[in-house]
C-alpha positions as CSV (number, residue, x, y, z in Angstrom):
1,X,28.9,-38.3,-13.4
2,X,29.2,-34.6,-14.5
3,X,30.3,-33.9,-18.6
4,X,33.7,-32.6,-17.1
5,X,34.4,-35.7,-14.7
6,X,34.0,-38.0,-17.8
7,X,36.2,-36.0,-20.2
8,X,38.8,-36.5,-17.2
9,X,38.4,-40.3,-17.1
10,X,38.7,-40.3,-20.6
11,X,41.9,-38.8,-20.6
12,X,43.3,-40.7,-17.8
13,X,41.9,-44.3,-19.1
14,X,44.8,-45.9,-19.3
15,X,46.6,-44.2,-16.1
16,X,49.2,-46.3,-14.3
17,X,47.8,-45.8,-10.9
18,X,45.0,-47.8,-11.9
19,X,47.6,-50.9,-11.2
20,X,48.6,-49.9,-8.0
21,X,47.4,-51.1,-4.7
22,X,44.8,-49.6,-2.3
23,X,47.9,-48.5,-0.2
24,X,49.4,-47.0,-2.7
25,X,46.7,-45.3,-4.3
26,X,45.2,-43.6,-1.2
27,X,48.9,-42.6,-0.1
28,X,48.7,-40.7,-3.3
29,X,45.3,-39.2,-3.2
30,X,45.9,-38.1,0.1
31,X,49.4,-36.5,-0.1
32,X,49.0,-35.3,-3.5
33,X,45.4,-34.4,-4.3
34,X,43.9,-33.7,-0.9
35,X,47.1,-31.7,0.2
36,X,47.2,-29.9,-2.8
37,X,43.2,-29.1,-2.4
38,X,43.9,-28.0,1.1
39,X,46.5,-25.3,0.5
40,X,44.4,-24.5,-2.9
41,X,41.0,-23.5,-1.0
42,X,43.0,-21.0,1.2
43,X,45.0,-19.5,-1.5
44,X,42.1,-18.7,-4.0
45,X,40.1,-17.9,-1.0
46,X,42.2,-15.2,-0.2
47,X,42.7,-14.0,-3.6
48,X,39.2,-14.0,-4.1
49,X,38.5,-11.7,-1.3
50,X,41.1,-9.4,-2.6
51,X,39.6,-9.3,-5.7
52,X,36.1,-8.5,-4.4
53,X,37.3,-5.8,-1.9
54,X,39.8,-3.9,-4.8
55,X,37.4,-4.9,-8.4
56,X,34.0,-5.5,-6.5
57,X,32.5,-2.9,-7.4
58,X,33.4,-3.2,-10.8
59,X,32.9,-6.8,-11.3
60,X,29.8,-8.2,-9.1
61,X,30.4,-11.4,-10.3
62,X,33.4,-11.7,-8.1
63,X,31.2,-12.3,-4.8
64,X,29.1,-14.7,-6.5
65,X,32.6,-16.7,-7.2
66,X,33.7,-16.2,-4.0
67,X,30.4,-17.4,-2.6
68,X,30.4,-20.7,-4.4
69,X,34.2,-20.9,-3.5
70,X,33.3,-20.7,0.1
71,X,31.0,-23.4,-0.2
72,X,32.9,-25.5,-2.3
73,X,35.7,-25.3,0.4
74,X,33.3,-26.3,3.7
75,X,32.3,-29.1,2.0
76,X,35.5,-30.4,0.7
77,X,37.3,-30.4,3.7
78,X,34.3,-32.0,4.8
79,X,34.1,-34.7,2.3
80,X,38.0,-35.2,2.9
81,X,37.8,-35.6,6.6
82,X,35.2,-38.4,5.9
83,X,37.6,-40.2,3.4
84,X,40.6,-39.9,5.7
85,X,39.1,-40.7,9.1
86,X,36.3,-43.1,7.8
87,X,36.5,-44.6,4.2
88,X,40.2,-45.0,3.6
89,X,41.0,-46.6,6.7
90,X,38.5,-49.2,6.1
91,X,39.5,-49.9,2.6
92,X,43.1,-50.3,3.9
93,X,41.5,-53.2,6.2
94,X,39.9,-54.5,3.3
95,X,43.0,-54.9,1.8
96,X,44.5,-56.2,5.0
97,X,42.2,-58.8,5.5
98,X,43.3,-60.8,2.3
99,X,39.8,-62.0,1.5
100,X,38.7,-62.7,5.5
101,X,35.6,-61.4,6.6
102,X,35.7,-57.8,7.8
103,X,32.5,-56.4,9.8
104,X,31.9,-53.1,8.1
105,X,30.5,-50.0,9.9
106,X,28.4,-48.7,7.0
107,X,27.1,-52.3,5.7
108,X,28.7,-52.4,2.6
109,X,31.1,-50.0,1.3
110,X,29.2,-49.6,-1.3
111,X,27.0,-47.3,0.7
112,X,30.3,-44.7,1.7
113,X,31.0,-44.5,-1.8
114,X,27.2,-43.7,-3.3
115,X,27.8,-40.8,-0.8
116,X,31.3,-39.7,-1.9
117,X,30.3,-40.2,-5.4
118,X,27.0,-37.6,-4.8
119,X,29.8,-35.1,-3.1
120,X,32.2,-35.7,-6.1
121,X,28.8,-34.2,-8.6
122,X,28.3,-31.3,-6.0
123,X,31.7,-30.3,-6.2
124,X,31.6,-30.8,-10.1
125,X,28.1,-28.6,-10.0
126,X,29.8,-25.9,-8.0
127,X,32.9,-25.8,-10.2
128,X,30.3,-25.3,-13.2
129,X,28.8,-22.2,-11.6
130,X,31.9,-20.8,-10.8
131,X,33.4,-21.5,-14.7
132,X,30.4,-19.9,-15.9
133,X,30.3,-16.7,-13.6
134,X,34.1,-16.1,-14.6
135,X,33.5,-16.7,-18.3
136,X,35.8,-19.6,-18.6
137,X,38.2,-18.7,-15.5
138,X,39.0,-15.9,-18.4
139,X,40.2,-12.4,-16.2
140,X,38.5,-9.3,-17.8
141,X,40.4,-6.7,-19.9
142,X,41.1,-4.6,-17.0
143,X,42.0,-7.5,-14.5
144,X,45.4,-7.0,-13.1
145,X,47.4,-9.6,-12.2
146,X,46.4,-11.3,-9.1
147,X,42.9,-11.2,-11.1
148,X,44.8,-13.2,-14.1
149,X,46.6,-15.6,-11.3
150,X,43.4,-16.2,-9.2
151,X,41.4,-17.7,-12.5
152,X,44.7,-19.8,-13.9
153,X,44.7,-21.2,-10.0
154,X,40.8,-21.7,-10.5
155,X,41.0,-23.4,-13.8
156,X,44.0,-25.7,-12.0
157,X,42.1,-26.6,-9.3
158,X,39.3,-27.9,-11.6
159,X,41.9,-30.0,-13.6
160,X,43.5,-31.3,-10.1
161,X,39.7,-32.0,-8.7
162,X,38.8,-33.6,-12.4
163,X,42.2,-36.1,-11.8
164,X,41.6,-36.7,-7.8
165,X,37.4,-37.5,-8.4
166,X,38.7,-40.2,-11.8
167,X,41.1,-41.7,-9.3
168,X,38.6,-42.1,-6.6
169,X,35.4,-43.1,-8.5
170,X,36.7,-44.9,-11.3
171,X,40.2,-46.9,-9.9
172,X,40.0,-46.5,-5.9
173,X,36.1,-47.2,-4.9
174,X,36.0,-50.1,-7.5
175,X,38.8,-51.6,-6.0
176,X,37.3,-51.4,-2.5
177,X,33.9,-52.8,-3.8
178,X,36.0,-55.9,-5.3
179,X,37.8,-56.5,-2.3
180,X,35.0,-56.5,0.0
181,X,33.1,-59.0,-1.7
182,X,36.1,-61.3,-2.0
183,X,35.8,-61.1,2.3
């Protein structure tokens, strides 16, 4: 697990979702965290296009950024996609099953979540490169505001993606393992 995925853990250690059911807890990830990364990829997108089309020239780093943010995005929504339509639903019928035997697709679920788990360090990696090409998330002198507003919604969407990977990896996926070997 990356430096900043385990200073995120740290601070969320004793986080009440970590009592709540699967239900619950994936009701959450999904409407608050994946939503929010959703909406997020598109608005710094955009601002990140603006910013290389007006400060480009000035600031080559800003293609780099939005080069990594681009990536970033195609493979989050394809990593989501896989939770939602795949993953979730089965640890919902895990849940469900109350401790019957459920045929898994994958094997074990275990398998799903090595994968997820490899896609959360990618996205952590990528969030790296982009911290480190923008000094921080930290706008130039001469950055005007949408310059200032992109980085602040950079730095958030590290935070959010820091809270939404503990959740998953360290309270959701051990909860699925647990309830599949109780089936």
């Amino acid at each position: 697990m990356g430096e900043a995925f385990e200073i995120a853990a740290e601070l969320v250690k004793d986080d009440e979702a970590a009592g709540w059911p699967v239900d619950r807890l994936i009701d959450h990830i999904v409407t608050t965290h994946h939503a929010y990364t959703r909406g997020a990829l598109l608005g710094v997108a955009h601002h990140l296009k603006t910013l290389a089309d007006l400060d480009g020239a000035r600031h080559p780093e800003l293609a780099r950024i939005a080069s990594v943010w681009d990536r970033l995005g195609v493979n989050l929504m394809h990593h989501m996609m896989k939770e939602e339509r795949v993953l979730f639903p089965y640890i919902r019928d895990l849940a469900a099953a109350q401790g019957r035997w459920l045929a898994s697709p994958f094997g074990s679920v275990e398998n799903p979540i090595r994968m997820m788990e490899r896609e959360h360090q990618d996205a952590d990696e990528e969030l790296r490169a982009i911290r480190e090409l923008s000094d921080g998330y930290t706008a130039p002198a001469d950055g005007c505001a949408t310059y200032r507003l992109c980085f602040e919604e950079l730095a958030h969407f590290e935070r959010d993606l820091h809270r939404h990977v503990h959740l998953e990896n360290n309270v959701l996926f051990p909860k699925a393992v647990t309830l599949e070997r109780r089936s």
